[in-house]
PDB file of N, CA, C and O in Angstrom, chain B, residues numbered from 101:
ATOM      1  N   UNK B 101      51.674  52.663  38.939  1.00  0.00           N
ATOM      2  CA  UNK B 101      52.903  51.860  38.977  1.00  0.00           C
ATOM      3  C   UNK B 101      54.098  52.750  39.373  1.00  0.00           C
ATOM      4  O   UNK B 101      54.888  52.404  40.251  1.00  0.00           O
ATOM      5  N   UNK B 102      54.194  53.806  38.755  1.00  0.00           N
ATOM      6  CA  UNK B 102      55.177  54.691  38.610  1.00  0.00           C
ATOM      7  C   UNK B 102      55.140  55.008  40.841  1.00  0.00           C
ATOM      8  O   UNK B 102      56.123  54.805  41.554  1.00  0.00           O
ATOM      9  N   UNK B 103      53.947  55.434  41.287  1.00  0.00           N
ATOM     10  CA  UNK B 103      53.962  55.578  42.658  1.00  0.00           C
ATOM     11  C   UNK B 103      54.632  54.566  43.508  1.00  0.00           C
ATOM     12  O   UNK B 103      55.439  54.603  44.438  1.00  0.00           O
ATOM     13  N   UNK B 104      54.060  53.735  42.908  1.00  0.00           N
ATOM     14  CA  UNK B 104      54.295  52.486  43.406  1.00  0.00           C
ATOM     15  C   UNK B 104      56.294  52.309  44.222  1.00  0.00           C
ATOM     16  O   UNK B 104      56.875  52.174  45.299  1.00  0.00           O
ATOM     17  N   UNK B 105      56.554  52.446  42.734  1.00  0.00           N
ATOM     18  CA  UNK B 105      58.187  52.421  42.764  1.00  0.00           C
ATOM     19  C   UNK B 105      58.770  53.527  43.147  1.00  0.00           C
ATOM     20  O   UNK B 105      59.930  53.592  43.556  1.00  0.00           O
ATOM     21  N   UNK B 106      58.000  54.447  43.037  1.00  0.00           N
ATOM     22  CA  UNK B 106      58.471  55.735  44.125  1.00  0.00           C
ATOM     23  C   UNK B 106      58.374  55.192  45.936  1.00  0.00           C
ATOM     24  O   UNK B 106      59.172  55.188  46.873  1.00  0.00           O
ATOM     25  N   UNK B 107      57.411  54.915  45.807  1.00  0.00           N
ATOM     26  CA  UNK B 107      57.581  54.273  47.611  1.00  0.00           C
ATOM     27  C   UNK B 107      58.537  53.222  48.281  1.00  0.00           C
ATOM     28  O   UNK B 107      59.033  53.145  49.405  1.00  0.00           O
ATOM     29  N   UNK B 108      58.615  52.252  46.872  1.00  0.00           N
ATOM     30  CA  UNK B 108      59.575  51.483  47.542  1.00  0.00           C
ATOM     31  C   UNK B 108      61.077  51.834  47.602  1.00  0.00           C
ATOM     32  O   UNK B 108      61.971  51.467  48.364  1.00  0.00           O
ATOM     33  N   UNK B 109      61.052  52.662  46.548  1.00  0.00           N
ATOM     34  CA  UNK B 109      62.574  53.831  46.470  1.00  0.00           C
ATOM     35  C   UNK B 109      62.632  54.100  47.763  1.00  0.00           C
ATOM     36  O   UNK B 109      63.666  53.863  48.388  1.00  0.00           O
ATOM     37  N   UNK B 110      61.686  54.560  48.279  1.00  0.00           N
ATOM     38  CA  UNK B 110      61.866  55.440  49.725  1.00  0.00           C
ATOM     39  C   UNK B 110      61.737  54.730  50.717  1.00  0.00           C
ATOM     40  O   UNK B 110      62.112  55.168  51.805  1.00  0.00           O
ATOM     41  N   UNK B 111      61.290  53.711  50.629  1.00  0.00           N
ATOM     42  CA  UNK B 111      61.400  52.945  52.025  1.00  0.00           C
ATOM     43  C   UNK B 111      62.883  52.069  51.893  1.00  0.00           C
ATOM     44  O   UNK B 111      63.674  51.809  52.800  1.00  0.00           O
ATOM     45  N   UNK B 112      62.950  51.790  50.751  1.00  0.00           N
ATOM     46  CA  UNK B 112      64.484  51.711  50.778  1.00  0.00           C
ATOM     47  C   UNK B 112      65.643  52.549  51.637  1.00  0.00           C
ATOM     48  O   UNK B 112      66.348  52.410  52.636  1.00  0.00           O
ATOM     49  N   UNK B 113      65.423  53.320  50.793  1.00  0.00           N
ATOM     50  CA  UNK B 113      66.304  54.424  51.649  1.00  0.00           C
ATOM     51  C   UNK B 113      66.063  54.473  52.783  1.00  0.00           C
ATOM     52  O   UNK B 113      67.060  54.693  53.470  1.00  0.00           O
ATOM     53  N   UNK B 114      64.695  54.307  53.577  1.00  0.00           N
ATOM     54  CA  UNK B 114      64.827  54.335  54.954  1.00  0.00           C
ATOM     55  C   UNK B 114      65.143  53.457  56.076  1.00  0.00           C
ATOM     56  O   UNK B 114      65.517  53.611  57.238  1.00  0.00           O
ATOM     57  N   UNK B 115      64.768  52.175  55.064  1.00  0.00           N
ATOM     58  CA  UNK B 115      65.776  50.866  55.941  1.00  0.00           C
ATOM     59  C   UNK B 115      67.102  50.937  55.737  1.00  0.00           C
ATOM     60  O   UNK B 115      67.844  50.473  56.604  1.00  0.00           O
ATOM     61  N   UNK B 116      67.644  51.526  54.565  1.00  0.00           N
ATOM     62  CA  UNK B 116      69.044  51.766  54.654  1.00  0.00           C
ATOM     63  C   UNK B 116      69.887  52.809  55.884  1.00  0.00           C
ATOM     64  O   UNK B 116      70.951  52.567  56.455  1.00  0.00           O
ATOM     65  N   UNK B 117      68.946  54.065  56.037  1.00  0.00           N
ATOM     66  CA  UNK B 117      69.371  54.927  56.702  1.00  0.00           C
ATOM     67  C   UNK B 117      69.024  54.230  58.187  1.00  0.00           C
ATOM     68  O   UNK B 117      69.984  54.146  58.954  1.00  0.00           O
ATOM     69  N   UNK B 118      67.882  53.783  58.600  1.00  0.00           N
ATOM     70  CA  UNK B 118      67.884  52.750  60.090  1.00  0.00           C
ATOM     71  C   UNK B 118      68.942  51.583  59.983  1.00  0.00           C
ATOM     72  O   UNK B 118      69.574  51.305  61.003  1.00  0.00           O
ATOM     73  N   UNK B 119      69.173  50.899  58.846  1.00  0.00           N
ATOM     74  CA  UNK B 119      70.381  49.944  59.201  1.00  0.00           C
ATOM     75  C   UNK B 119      71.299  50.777  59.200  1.00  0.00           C
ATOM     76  O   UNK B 119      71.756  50.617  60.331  1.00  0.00           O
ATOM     77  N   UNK B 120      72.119  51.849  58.552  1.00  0.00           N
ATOM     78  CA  UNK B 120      73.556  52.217  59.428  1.00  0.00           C
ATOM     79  C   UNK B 120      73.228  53.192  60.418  1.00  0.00           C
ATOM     80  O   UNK B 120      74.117  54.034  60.287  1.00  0.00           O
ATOM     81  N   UNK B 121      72.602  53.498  61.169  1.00  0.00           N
ATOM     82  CA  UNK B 121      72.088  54.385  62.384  1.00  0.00           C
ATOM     83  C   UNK B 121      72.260  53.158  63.764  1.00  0.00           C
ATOM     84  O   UNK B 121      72.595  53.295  64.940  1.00  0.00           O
ATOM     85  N   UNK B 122      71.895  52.092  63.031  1.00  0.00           N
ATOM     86  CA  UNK B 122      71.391  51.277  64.324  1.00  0.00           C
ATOM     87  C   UNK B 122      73.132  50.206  64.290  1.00  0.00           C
ATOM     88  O   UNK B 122      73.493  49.512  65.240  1.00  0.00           O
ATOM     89  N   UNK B 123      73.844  50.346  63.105  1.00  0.00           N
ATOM     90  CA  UNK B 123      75.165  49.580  63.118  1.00  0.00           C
ATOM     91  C   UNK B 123      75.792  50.543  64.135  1.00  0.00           C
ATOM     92  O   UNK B 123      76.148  50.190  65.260  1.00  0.00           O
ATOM     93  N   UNK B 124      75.883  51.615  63.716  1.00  0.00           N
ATOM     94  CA  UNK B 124      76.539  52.839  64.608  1.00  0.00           C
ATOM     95  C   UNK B 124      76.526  52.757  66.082  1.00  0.00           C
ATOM     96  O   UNK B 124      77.386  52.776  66.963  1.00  0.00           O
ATOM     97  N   UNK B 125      74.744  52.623  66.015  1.00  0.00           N
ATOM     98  CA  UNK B 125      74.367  53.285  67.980  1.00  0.00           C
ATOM     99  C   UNK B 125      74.671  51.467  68.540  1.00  0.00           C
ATOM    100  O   UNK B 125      74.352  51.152  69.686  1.00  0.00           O
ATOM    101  N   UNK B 126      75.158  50.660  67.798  1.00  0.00           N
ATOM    102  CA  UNK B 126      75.263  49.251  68.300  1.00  0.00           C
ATOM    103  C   UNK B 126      76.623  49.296  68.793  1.00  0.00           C
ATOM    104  O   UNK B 126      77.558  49.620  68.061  1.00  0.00           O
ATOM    105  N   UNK B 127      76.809  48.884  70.387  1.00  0.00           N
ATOM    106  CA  UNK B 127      78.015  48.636  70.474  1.00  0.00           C
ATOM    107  C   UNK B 127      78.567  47.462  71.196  1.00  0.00           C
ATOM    108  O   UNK B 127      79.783  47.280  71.240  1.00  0.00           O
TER     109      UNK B 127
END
């Protein structure tokens, strides 16, 4: 379980970091 919520921690963060990357390179 504990993994579990470690991954989605992190894919969090990585749709977060692709959504403001891609607000940015959007013009």
């Amino acid at each position: 379980m504990m993994a579990a919520g470690r991954l989605m921690l992190e894919v969090r963060r990585q749709n977060l970091k692709d959504y403001r990357t891609k607000k940015i390179d959007k013009r």
